[in-house]
C-alpha positions as a printed Julia matrix, in Angstrom:
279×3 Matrix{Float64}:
 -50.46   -9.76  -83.55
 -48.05  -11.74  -81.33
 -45.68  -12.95  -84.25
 -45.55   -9.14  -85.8
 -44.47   -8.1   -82.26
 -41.8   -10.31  -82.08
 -40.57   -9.86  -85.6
 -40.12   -6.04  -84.08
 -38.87   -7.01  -80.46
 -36.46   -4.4   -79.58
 -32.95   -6.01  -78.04
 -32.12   -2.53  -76.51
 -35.22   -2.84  -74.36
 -34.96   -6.15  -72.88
 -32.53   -8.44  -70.96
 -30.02  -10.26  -73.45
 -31.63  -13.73  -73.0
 -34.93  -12.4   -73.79
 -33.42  -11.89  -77.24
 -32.28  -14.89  -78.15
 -34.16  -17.22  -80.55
 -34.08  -19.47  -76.55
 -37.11  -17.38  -75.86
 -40.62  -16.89  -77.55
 -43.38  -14.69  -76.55
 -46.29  -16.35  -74.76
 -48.48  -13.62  -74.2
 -49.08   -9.62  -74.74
 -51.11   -6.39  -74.93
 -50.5    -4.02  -77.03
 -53.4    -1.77  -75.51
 -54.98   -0.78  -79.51
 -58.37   -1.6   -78.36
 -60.49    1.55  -77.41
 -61.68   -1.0   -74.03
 -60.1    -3.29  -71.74
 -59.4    -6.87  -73.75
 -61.86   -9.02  -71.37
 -59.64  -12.32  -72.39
 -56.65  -11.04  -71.01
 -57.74   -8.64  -67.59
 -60.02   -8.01  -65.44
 -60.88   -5.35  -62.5
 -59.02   -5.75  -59.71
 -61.35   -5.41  -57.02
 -61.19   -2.59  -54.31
 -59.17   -3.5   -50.9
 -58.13   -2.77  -47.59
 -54.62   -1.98  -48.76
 -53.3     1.03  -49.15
 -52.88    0.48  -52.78
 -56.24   -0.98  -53.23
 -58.48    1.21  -51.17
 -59.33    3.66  -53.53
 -60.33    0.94  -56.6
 -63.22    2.28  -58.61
 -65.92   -0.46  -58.73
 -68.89    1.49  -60.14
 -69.22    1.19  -63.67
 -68.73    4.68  -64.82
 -66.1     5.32  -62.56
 -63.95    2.37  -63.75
 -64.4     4.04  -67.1
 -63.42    7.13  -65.85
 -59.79    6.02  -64.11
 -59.48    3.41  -66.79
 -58.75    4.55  -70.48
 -57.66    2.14  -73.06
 -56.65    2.41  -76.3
 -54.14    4.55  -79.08
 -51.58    1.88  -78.09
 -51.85    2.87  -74.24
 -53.59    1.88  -70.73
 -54.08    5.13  -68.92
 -54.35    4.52  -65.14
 -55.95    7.24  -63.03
 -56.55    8.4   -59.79
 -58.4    11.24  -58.99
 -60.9    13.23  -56.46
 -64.31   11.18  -56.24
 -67.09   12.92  -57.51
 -69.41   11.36  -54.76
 -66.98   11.38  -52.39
 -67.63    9.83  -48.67
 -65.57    9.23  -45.96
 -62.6     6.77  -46.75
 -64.23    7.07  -49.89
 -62.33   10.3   -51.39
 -60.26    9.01  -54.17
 -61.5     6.9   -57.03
 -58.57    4.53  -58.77
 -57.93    2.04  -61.87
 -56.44   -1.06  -61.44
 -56.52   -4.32  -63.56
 -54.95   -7.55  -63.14
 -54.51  -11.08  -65.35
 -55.95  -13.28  -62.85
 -57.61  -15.93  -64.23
 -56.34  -14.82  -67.43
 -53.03  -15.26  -67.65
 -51.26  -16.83  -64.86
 -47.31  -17.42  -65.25
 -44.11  -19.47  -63.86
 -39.98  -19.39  -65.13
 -40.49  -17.03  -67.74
 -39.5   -13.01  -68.57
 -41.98  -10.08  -68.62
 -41.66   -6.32  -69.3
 -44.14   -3.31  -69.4
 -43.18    0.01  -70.92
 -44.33    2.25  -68.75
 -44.23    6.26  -67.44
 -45.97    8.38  -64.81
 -46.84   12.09  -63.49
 -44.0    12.43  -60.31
 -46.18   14.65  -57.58
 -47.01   14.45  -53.7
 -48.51   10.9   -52.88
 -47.87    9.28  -56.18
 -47.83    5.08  -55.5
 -48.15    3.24  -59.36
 -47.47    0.05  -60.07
 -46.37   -2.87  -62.56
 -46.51   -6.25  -60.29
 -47.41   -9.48  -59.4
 -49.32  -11.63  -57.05
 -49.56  -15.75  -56.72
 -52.1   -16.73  -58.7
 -52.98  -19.56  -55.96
 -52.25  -18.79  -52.19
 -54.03  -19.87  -48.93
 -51.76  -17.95  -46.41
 -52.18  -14.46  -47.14
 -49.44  -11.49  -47.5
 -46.26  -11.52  -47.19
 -46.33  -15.47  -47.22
 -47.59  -15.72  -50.43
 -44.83  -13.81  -51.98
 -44.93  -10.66  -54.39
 -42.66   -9.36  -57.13
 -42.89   -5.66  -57.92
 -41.54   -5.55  -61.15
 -41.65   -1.28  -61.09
 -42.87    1.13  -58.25
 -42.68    4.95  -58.22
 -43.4     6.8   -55.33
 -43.88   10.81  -54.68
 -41.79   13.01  -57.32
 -38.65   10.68  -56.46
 -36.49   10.16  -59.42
 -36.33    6.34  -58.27
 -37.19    3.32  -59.73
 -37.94    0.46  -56.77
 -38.13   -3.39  -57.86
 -38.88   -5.18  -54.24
 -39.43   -8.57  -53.67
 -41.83   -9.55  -50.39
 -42.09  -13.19  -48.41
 -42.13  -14.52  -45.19
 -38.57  -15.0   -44.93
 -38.1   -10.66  -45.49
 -40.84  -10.34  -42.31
 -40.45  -13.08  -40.2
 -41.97  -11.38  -37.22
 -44.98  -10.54  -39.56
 -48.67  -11.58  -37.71
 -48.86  -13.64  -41.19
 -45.6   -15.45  -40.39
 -45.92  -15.81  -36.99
 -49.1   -17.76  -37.81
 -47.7   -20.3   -39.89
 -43.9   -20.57  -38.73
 -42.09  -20.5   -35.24
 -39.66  -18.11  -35.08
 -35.82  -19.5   -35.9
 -34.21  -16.38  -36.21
 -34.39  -16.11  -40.35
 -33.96  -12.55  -41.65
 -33.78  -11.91  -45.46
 -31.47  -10.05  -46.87
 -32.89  -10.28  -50.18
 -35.55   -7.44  -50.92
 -34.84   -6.03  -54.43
 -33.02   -2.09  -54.93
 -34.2     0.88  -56.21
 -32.41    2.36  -59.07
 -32.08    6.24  -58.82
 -32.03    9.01  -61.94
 -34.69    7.24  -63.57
 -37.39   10.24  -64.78
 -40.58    8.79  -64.28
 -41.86   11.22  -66.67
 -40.13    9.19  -69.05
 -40.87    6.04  -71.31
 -38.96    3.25  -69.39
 -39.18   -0.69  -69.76
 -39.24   -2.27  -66.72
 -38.49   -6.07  -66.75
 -38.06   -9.04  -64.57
 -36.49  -12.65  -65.27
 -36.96  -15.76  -63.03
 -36.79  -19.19  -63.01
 -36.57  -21.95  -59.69
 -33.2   -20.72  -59.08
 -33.04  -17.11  -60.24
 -34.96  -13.83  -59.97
 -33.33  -11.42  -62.1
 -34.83   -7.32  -62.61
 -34.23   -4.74  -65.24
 -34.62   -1.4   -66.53
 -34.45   -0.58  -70.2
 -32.39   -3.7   -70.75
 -30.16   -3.48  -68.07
 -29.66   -5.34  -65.12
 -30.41   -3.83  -61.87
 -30.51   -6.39  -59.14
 -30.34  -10.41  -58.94
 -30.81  -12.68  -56.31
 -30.48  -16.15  -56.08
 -33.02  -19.01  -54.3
 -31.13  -19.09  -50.56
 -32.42  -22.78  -50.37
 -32.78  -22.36  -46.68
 -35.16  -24.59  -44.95
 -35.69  -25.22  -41.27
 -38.03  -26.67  -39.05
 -41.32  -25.16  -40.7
 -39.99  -23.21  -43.03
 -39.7   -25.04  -45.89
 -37.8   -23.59  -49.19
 -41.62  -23.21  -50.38
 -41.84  -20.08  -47.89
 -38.06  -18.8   -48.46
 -38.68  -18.95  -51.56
 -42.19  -19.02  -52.75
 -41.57  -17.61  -56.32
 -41.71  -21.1   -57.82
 -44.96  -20.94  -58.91
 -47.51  -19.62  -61.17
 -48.41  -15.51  -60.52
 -50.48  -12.44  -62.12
 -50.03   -9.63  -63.13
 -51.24   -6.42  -61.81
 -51.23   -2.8   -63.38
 -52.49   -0.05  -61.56
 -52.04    4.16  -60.11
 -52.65    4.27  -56.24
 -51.53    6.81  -53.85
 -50.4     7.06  -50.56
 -51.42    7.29  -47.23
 -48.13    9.17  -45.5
 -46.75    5.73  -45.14
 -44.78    5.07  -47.54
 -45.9     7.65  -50.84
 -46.79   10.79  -48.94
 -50.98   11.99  -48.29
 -52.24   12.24  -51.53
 -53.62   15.26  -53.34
 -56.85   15.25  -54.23
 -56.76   18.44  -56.44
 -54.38   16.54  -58.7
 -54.97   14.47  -61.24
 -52.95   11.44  -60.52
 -51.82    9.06  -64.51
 -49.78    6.4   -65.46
 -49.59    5.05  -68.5
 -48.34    1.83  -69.99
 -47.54    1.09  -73.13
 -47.18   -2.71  -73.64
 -46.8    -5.75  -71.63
 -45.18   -8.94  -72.89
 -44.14  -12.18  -71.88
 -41.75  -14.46  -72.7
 -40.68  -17.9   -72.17
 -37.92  -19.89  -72.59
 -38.32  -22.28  -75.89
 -35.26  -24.26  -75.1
 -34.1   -24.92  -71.2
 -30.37  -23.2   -70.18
């Protein structure tokens, strides 16, 4: 399956680099399987998040906000059907941990949503190995969509972007760091539309696009003082997971959610590349 989707990799939907014969896919889903491929994801379990608060975990709901299957991962959210306070929503979300973890190397999802009130999906990733908690750890967030916005966000969070963070404070004195590096967000992108959604990095480099292009780059800021060490300025140097999923929001950020709509994203494909000869 892997070498018949690279014989068809698409240039026009992917950074330049990615198609070079310098790069060779590592890993994929094509999402043909009628369930969830058990080798490659898992459940992400529910949270305390905003994102993560809604997570289905009883059996037949994670069937019923997680569709696989036709060459597509449909992501729901939608009202509960046993619903109880804080307990209103039911959501899907899966994630590679354990699975596939991954370090220097490029990875894409084709992807689309339904644009309403409270919309909050995702294609992102997490450290696969972190003791510190959020926003230490660090997190890339490949593609975000919130409300009807026509507006494609690719954010990067760490310590150094909330140094005053409870999180930060606990593990670094304050030296007056403030990041200016925390990703863009691309407007006149239809969500409604089939977009890939891509993101590049490397020790040095962390590099985003959209349908091939490139959107936003930033480079490591090697900054290190006192306590923080270029591990927390730049913590992307290691091996993460990745996450698909359709939240909502809370007013926060996405708007109050509606729970009369049905809330879908759907993804397509996700592949990964690395680099079979060094720059």
């Amino acid at each position: 399956m892997a070498a018949a989707v690279a014989a068809t990799f698409n240039c026009e939907a992917a950074p330049p680099s990615a198609c070079s014969t310098r790069w060779e896919m590592v890993w994929n889903d094509e999402f043909d399987t009628p369930e969830m491929d058990t080798a490659k994801w898992e459940y992400n379990p529910r949270g305390r998040a905003t994102w993560s608060r809604f997570i289905a975990t009883d059996p037949a709901d994670r069937e019923t906000v997680n569709k696989f299957g036709e060459g597509v991962y449909r992501s729901f959210c939608v009202a509960n059907p046993n619903p109880a306070p804080g307990n209103e929503m039911i959501s899907g979300a899966i994630r590679s941990k354990g699975k596939f973890h991954m370090r220097g190397c490029y990875v894409e999802a084709r992807c689309r949503t339904r644009a309403h009130t409270g919309n909050f999906p995702a294609f992102w990733l997490l450290p696969a190995a972190s003791d510190k908690g959020w926003p230490v750890c660090g997190e890339i967030d490949v593609w975000e969509q919130i409300d009807d916005q026509p507006v494609a966000y690719q954010t990067l969070h760490h310590a150094m972007r909330y140094p005053d963070h409870p999180n930060s404070r606990k593990y670094f004195e304050p030296v007056g760091v403030d990041s200016t590096y925390v990703g863009c967000e691309i407007p006149d992108i239809d969500p409604g539309q089939w977009h890939v959604y891509g993101v590049e990095w490397d020790a040095e480099h962390l590099t985003f696009y959209i349908d091939g292009k490139e959107t936003y780059t930033v480079e490591n800021p090697h900054f290190s003082a006192g306590s923080w060490t270029e591990d927390v300025t730049w913590p992307f140097d290691q091996e993460f997971y990745l996450i698909l999923n359709q939240s909502v929001g809370n007013g926060s950020w996405a708007k109050e959610y509606d729970p009369a709509f049905e809330y879908m994203t759907e993804f397509d494909y996700v592949r990964a590349y690395r680099r079979a000869e060094p720059r």
